[in-house]
C-alpha positions as CSV (number, residue, x, y, z in Angstrom):
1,X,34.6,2.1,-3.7
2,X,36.3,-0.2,-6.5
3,X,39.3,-1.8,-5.5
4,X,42.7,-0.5,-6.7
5,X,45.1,-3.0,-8.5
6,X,49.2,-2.9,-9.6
7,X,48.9,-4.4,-13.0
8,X,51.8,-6.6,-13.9
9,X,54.2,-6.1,-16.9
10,X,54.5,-9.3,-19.4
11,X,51.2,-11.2,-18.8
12,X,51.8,-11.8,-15.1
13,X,49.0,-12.5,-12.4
14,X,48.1,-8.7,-11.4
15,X,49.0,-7.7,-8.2
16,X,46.6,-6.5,-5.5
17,X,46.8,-4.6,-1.9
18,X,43.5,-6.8,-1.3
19,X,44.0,-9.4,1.6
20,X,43.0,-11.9,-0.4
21,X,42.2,-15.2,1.2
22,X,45.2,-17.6,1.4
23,X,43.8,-20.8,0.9
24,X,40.3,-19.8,-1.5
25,X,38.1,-22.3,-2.3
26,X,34.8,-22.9,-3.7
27,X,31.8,-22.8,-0.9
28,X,27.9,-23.0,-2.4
29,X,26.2,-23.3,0.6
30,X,26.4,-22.8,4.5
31,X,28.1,-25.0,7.5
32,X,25.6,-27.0,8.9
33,X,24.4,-25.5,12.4
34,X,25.6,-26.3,15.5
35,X,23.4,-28.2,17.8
36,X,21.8,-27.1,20.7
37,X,24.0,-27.5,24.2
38,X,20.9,-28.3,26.1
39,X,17.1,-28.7,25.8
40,X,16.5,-25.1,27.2
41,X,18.6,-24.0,24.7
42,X,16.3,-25.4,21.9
43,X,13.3,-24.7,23.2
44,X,14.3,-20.9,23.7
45,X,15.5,-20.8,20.3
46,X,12.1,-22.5,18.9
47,X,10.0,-20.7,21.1
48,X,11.9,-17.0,19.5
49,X,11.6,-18.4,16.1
50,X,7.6,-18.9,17.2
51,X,7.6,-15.2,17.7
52,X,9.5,-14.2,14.8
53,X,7.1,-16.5,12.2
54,X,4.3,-14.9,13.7
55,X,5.6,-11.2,13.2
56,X,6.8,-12.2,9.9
57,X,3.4,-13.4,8.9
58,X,2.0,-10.1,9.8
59,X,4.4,-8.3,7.6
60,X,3.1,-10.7,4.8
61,X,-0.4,-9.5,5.4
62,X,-1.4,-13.2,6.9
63,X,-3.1,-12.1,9.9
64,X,-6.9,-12.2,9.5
65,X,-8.7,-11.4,12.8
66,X,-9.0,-14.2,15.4
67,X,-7.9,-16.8,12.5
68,X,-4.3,-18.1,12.2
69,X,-1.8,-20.2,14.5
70,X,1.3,-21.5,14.3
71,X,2.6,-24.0,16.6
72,X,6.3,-25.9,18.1
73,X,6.3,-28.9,19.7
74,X,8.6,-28.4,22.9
75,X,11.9,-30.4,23.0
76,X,11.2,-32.0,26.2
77,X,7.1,-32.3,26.6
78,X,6.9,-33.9,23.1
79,X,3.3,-34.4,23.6
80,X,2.6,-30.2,24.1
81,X,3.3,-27.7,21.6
82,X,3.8,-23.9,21.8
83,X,1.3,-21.8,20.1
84,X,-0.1,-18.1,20.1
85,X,-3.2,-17.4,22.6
86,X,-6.5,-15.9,21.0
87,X,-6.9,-12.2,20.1
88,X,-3.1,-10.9,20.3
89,X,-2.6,-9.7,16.5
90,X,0.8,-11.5,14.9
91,X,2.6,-8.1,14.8
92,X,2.7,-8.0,18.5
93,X,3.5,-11.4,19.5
94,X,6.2,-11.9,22.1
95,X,8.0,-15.2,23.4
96,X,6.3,-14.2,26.9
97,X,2.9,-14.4,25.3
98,X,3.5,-17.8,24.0
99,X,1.5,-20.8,25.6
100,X,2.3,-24.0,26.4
101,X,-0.9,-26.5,25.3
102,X,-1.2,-30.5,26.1
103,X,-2.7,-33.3,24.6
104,X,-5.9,-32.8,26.1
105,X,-6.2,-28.9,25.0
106,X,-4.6,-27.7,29.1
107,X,-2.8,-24.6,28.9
108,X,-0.2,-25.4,31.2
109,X,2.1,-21.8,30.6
110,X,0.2,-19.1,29.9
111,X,-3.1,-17.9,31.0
112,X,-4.6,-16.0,27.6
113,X,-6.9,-18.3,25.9
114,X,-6.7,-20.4,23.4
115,X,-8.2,-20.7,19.8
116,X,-10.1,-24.2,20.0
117,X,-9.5,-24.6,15.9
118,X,-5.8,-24.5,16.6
119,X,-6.2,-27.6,19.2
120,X,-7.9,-30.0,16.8
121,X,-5.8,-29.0,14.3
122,X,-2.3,-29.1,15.7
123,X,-2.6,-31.9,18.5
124,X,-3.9,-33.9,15.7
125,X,-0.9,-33.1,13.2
126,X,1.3,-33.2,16.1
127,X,0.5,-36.6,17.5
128,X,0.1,-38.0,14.2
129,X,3.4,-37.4,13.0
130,X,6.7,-37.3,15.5
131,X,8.3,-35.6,12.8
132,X,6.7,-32.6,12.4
133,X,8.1,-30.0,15.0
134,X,6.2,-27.2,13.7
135,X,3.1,-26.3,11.8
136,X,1.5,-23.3,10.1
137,X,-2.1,-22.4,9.1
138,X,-3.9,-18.8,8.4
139,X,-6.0,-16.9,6.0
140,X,-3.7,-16.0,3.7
141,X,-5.8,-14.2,0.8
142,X,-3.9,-16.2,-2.2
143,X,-4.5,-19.7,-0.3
144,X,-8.2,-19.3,0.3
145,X,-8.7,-18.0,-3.2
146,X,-6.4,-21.4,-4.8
147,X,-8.3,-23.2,-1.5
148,X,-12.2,-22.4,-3.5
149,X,-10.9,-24.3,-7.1
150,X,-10.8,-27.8,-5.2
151,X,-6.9,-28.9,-6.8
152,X,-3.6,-29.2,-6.2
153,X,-1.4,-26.7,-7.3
154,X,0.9,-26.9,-10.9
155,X,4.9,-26.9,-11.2
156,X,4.8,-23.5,-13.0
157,X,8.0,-22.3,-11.8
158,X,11.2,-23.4,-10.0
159,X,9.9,-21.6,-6.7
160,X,6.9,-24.2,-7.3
161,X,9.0,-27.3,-7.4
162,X,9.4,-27.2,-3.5
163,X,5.8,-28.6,-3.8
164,X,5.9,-31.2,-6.9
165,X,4.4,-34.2,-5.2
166,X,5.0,-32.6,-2.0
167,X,1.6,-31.1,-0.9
168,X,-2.1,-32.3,-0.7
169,X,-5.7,-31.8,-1.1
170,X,-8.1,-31.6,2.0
171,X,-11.0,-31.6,0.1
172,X,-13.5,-32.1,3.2
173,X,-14.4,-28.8,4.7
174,X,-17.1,-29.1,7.0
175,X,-17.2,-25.8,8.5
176,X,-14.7,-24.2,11.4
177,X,-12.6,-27.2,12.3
178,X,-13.3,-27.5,16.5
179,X,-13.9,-31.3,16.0
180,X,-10.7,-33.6,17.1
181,X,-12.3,-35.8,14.4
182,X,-11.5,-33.7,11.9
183,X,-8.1,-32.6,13.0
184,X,-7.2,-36.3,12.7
185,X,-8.6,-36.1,8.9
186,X,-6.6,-33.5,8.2
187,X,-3.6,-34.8,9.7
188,X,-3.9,-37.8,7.8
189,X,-4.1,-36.1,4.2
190,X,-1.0,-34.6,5.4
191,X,1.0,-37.5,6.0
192,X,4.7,-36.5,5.6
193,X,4.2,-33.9,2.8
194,X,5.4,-30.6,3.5
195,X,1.8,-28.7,2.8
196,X,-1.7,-29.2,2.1
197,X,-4.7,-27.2,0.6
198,X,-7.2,-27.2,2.7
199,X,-10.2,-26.4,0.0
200,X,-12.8,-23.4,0.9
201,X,-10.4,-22.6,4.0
202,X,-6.9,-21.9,3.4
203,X,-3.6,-23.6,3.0
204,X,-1.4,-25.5,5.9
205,X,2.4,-26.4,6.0
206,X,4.8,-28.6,8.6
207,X,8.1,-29.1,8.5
208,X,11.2,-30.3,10.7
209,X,11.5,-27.2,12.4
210,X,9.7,-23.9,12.6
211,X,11.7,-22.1,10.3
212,X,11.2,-24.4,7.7
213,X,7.0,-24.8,8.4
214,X,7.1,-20.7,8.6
215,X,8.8,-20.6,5.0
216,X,7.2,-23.2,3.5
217,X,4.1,-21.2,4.6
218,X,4.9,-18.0,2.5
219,X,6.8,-19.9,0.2
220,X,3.4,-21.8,-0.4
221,X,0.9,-19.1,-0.3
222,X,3.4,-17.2,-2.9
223,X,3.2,-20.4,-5.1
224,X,-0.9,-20.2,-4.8
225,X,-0.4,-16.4,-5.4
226,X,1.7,-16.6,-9.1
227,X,-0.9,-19.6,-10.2
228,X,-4.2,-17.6,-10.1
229,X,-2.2,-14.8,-11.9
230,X,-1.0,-17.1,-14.7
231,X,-3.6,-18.9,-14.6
232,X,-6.0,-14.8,-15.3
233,X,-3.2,-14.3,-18.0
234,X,-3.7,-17.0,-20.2
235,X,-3.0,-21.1,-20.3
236,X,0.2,-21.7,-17.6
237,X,2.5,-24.0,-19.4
238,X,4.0,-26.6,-16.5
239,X,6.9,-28.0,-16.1
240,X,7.3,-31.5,-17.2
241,X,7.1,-34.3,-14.2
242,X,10.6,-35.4,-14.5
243,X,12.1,-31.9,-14.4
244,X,10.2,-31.1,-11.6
245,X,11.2,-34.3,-9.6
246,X,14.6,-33.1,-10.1
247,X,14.1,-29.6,-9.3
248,X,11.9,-30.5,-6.1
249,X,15.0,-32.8,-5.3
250,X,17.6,-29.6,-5.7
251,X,15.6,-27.4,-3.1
252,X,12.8,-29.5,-1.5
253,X,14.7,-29.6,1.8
254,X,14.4,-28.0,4.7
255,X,17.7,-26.3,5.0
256,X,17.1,-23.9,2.2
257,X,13.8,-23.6,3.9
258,X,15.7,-22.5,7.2
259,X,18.1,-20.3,5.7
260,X,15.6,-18.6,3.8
261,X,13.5,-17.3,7.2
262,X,17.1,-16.7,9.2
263,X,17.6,-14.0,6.1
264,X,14.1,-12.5,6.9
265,X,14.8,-13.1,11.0
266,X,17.7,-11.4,11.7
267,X,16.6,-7.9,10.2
268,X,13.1,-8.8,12.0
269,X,14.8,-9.4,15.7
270,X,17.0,-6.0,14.3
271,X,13.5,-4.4,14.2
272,X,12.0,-5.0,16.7
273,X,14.0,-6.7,19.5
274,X,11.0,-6.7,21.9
275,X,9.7,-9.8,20.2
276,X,12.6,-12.0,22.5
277,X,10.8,-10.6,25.7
């Protein structure tokens, strides 16, 4: 319903039966969270997240068969991580079917088993780099068909500045990664970059927390997805380097990241609440 004004005689400010807000001021962007109030409290809140990413991906059409994991380091164990046990499709994932894994591949919650391609990948991402709290890898049809041309991906669009300078090329595939080896390699051509194509397998992302890695996951897959069209329509036109720098500096970081998956969360947990369980 519009609202309903008194318009003012004489080129006075028109009057309104709005309650108007006092003191108004300009706000662009949100209050930073609160933190935790104790390490069960943030590992409860990474380990719903966990869930939610994984029924999110599902939505997206990322779940392929047994392939696909995505994984938390736990607040207090820093050497395990949280990750989803072998053979429970992403749309059904509950916190309760989470498990805990160690450095040495021991599931020390949980009794489901494991997918041995999500050890060597993750321990090896996750020991490499204290930074990383969470990291994503699946099947995703755009990033294995970008993963089969062997490059990086172009700054086409704004969406695609997130990754300008900010993602690399695995160009090693060797078959299903199982080897620790290999994990390591991958790991490395990571480094501190928020993605990496891993070529004739897929695409990978980290991040600072799992709802940035889980975004920067569909946000990267959507970037492989609009190149391989432009790139069927005609000759992309890319966005000069210094533009992109700037752009990549505007919305590179992981809060817009965070606060893009909380807008997709909260209708998910709306949903389908049995995913806290």
């Amino acid at each position: 319903m519009s609202a309903v004004f008194d318009i003012a005689r004489g080129g006075e400010r028109p009057r309104t039966r709005l309650a108007l807000n006092p003191d108004p001021q300009q706000k662009y962007w949100f209050d930073p969270p609160a933190p935790r109030p104790s390490i069960e409290a943030e590992r409860r809140h990474r380990q719903e997240r966990l869930a939610g990413a994984f029924r999110l991906f599902a939505r997206f059409g990322f779940a392929q068969g047994l392939a696909g994991h995505i994984t938390a380091r736990d607040p207090e164990l820093t050497d395990h991580f949280w990750v989803n046990p072998l053979g429970v499709n992403f749309s059904r994932i509950k916190v309760s079917d989470l498990l805990l894994v160690n450095a040495r591949g021991e599931t020390v919650v949980g009794d489901r088993p494991l997918n041995k391609a999500a050890f060597a990948i993750h321990a090896a991402i996750h020991e490499y780099n204290p930074k990383i709290i969470a990291a994503a890898h699946t099947h995703s049809t755009y990033g294995k068909a970008w993963s089969t041309l062997g490059r990086k991906l172009d700054a086409l669009t704004q969406d695609g500045c997130v990754f300008h300078d900010d993602h690399a090329l695995f160009d090693d595939f060797t078959g299903m990664v199982v080897d620790e080896g290999e994990g390591l390699r991958i790991a490395k051509a990571l480094g501190d970059r928020k993605g990496a194509i891993l070529k004739n397998h897929g695409i990978l992302t980290a991040g600072p927390s799992v709802e940035a890695a889980a975004w920067w996951y569909i946000a990267l897959d959507n970037a492989c997805h609009t190149q391989l069209l432009a790139e069927a329509a005609g000759q992309p036109q890319p966005i000069a380097d210094a533009i992109a720098r700037h752009t990549h500096g505007q919305i590179g970081g992981p809060e817009g990241a965070l606060h893009s998956f909380e807008s997709l969360y909260e209708g998910l947990v709306e949903a389908e609440p049995e995913l806290l369980d």
